[in-house]
N, C-alpha and C positions, 0 to 999 in steps of 0.2 A: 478543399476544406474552406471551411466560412473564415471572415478576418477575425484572429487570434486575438483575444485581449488577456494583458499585467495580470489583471484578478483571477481571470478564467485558468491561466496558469498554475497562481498558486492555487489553488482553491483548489483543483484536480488533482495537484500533487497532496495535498494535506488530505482530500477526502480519501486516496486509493492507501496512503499508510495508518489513520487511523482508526478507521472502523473495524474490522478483525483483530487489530492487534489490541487496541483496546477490550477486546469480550475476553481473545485465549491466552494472551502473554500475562499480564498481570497478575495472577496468582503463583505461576513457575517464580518468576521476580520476585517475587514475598519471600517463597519459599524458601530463594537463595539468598536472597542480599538483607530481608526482613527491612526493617524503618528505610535504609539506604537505599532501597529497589528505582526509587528514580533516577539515580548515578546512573542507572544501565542504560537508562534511554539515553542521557548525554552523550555517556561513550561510544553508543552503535552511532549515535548521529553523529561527531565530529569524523568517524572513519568514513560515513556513508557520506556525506558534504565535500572530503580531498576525495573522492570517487566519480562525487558528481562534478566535481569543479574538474576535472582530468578529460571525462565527458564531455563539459560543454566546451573547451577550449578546442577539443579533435572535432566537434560538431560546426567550431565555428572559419574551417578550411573550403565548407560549402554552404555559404549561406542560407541560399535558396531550397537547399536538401535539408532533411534531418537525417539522422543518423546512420537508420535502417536504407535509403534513398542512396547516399553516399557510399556506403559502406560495400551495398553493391554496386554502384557506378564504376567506382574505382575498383572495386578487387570482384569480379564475378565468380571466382569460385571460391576461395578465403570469405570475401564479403557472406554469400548464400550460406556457408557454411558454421557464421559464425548466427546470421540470423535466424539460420533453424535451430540453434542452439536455443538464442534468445526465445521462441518460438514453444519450443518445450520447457524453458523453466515458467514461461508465463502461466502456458499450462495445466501441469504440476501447481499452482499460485492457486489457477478456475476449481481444479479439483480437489485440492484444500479446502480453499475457502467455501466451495458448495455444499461441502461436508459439514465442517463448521456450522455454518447457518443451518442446517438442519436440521443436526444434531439439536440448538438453542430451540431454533423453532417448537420441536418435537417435547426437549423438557419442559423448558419454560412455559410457553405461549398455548402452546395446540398438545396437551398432553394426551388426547382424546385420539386424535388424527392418525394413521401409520404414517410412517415419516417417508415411505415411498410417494405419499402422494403429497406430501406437504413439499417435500422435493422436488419432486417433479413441476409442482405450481411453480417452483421458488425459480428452476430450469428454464420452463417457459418466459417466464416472465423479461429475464436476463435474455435471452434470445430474442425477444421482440423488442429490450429496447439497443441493442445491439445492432441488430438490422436495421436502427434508423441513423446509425454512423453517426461522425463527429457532431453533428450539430445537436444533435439527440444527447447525447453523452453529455456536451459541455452544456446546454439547454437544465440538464435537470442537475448538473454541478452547480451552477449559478445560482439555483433556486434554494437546494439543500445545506453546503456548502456555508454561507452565512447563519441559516439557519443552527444548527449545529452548533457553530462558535457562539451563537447566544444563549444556547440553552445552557452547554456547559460555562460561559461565563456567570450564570444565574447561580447555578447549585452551590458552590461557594458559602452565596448571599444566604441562601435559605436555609443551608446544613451549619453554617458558623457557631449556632449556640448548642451545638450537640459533638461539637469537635472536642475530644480530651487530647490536649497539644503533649501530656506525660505520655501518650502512645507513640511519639517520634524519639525516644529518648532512649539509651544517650546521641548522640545526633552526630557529632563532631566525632566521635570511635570508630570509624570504618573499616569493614573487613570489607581489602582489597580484592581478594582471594574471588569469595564470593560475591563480589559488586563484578570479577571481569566476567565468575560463573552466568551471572544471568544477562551480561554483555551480549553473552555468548547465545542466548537463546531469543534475544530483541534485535540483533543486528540482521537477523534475515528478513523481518516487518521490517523495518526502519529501510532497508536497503529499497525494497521498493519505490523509493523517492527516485530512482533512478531513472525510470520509466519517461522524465519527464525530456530529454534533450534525443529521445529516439521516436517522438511522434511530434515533436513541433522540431522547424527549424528555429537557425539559431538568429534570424531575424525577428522572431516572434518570442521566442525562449532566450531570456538573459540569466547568468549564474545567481543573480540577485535575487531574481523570481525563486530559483530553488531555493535558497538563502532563507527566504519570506516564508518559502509553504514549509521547510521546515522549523521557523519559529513556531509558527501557527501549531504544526503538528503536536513538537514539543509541550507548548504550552498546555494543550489538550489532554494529552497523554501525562504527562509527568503533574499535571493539578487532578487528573482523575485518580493517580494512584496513591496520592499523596493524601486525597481525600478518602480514599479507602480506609487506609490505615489509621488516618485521625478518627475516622466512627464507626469501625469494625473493628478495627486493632489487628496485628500480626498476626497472635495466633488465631484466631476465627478467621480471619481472610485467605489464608496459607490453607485449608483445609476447604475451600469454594470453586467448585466450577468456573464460576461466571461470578468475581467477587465486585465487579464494576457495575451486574446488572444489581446487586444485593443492595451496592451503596445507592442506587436511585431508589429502590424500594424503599429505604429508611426516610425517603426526604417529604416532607409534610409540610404544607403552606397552610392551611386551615381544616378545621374537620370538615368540611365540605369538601375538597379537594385532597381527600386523603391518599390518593391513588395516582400520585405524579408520574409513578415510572408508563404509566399508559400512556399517558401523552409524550414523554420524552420515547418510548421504542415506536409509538408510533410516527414519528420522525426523523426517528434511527434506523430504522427497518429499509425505508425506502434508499436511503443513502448507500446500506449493505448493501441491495439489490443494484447500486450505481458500482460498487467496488467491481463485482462479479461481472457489470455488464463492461467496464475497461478493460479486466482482461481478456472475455470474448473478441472486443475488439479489437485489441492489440495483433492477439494471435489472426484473427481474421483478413487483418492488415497484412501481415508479414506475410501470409498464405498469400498474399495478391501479389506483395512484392516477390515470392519467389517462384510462385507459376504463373506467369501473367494475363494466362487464360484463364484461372480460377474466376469466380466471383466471389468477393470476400463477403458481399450479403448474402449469397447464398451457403454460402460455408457456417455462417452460422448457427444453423440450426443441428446437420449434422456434430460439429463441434461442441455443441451446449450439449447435445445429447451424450456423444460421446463421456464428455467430461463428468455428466451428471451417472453414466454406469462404473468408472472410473473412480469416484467419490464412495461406493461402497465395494469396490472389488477391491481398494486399494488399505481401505480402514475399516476392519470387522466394525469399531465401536468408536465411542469420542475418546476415549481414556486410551488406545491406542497410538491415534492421531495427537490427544495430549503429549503422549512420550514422544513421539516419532520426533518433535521439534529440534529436540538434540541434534540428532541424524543430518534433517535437516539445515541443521544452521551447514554442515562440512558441503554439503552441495550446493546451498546457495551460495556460498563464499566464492565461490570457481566463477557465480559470475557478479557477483557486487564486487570481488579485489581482485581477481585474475586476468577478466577477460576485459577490465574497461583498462588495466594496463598494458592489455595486450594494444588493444584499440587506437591507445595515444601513442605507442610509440610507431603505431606504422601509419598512425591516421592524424598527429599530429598536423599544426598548421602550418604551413611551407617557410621557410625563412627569409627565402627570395621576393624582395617586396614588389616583383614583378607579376608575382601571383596572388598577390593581395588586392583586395577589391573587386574581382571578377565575380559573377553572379552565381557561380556555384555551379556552372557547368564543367561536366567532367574532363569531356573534351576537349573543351577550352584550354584548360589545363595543361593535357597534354601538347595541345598545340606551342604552349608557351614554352613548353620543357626541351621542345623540338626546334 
């Protein structure tokens, strides 16, 4: 893999938890928490942050390894067993999310199109930049990434005289009840952040870096839904698909440029197509690390396909997949709080400061133990 940089870090950790969860989460969280739905994001993030900070501390016993590297080094059959785990929830993530996008593509954008073939583009596409591994991936994170964070710091500036601040109201009244409700259905996006201490080592990935991409994230997500509600209000938004894509529609910089959300989806679009194509890779990684005949470029195409049949044998419709999220949140929880405490207590960092500093060979290790 090419030399790792701070930004490229975060920037990949913030791009792979906002873009989806910003289209399908945000209107479930209205629904529940109403004005307070941003609570929910804080609260999946300070669980999913002691998850990640448990992570990178077991990540940082082999420097020169990441996670997935380590994990089988050290325990070859525990280890393999827990990455094909990881392996299948990413999975499950690809064929979500391909669904998702689809689905959007299909109402929104391309209402004309069958959604098999809008799919299917949307498939390919994610497979070809997948196949160009790490450098491809972090390459168009770099690019998009920034971008992003400026468009949503603009909208703010442009939507500000159209905000009624009486639709956040009463503000300070909070049902707990319903702020954990929609906790509950944000902490399996938000957990995604996790991703990031199992393909960088922990020479490259500091817990800070997480720290960073989920300010970032935060920021993004919790001023997008906050912005919802100031110019849509509760109940109109709690009754929307996609009430994130509705609040770009509203936003008007002049009568010439009446049509801003075009140019924000078409800067958004390609960045989705960056989410989908990190879990391609991900999985494609792990397939390498656990047959190591495999070729993990070659896997991706079977795999994109895979997943792209998987995305409608698994969800007749979107309003399905809407509900399913529930469900969802009980399986990802097994590995955003189960399996990364399984992880630290057997893969914690050694206490013998005779094994500290050594370059991450597994070996080594044992050597020292002996």
């Amino acid at each position: 893999m090419q030399k790792i940089t701070a930004r490229q870090v975060v920037l990949i950790g913030m791009t792979y938890v906002i873009n989806t969860t910003m289209l399908n989460v945000p209107s479930q969280l209205i629904t529940r928490a109403s004005q307070h739905a941003f609570i929910c994001y804080l609260l999946s993030a300070v669980l999913v942050l002691l998850m990640l900070y448990l992570l990178t501390r077991s990540s940082r016993r082999f420097p020169e390894q990441n996670l997935f590297e380590s994990l089988k080094s050290r325990f070859p059959a525990v280890g393999r067993v827990i990455l094909i785990l990881y392996i299948l929830f990413f999975f499950m993530i690809l064929v979500r999310d391909i669904r998702i996008i689809s689905d959007f593509t299909n109402v929104v954008l391309l209402p004309l199109t069958p959604i098999l073939i809008s799919s299917l583009c949307i498939t390919a596409t994610v497979i070809y930049i997948a196949r160009g591994g790490a450098r491809t991936v972090l390459g168009i994170t770099e690019l998009y990434g920034p971008i992003i964070i400026i468009v949503f710091a603009l909208m703010p500036i442009i939507a500000f005289r159209d905000f009624d601040f009486g639709l956040m109201r009463p503000l300070f009244h909070v049902n707990w009840r319903k702020v954990t409700e929609g906790s509950w259905i944000s902490v399996s996006y938000i957990g995604q952040m996790l991703i990031l201490p199992f393909i960088f080592s922990s020479k490259d990935y500091k817990f800070k870096h997480g720290v960073y991409s989920m300010l970032f994230a935060m920021a993004l997500l919790v001023g997008a839904i906050i912005m919802v509600i100031l110019l849509l209000g509760v109940e109109v938004s709690e009754r929307m698909m996609y009430p994130t894509y509705e609040l770009v529609r509203q936003l008007r910089i002049t009568d010439f440029l009446d049509r801003f959300d075009l140019i924000v989806v078409a800067i958004w679009f390609p960045s989705v197509l960056l989410n989908l194509a990190i879990s391609l890779y991900i999985i494609c990684y792990g397939m390498k690390l656990v047959i190591p005949s495999v070729s993990g470029k070659m896997m991706a195409a079977p795999i994109g396909l895979l997943a792209f049949s998987c995305g409608f044998w698994f969800y007749s419709n979107s309003i399905q997949l809407f509900n399913f999220n529930e469900e969802w949140t009980l399986i990802a929880l097994f590995f955003i709080l189960v399996l990364p405490l399984v992880i630290f207590l057997i893969h914690r960092p050694a206490k013998n400061a005779d094994r500290k500093g050594h370059s991450g060979n597994v070996a080594l290790e044992k050597g020292t133990r002996k």
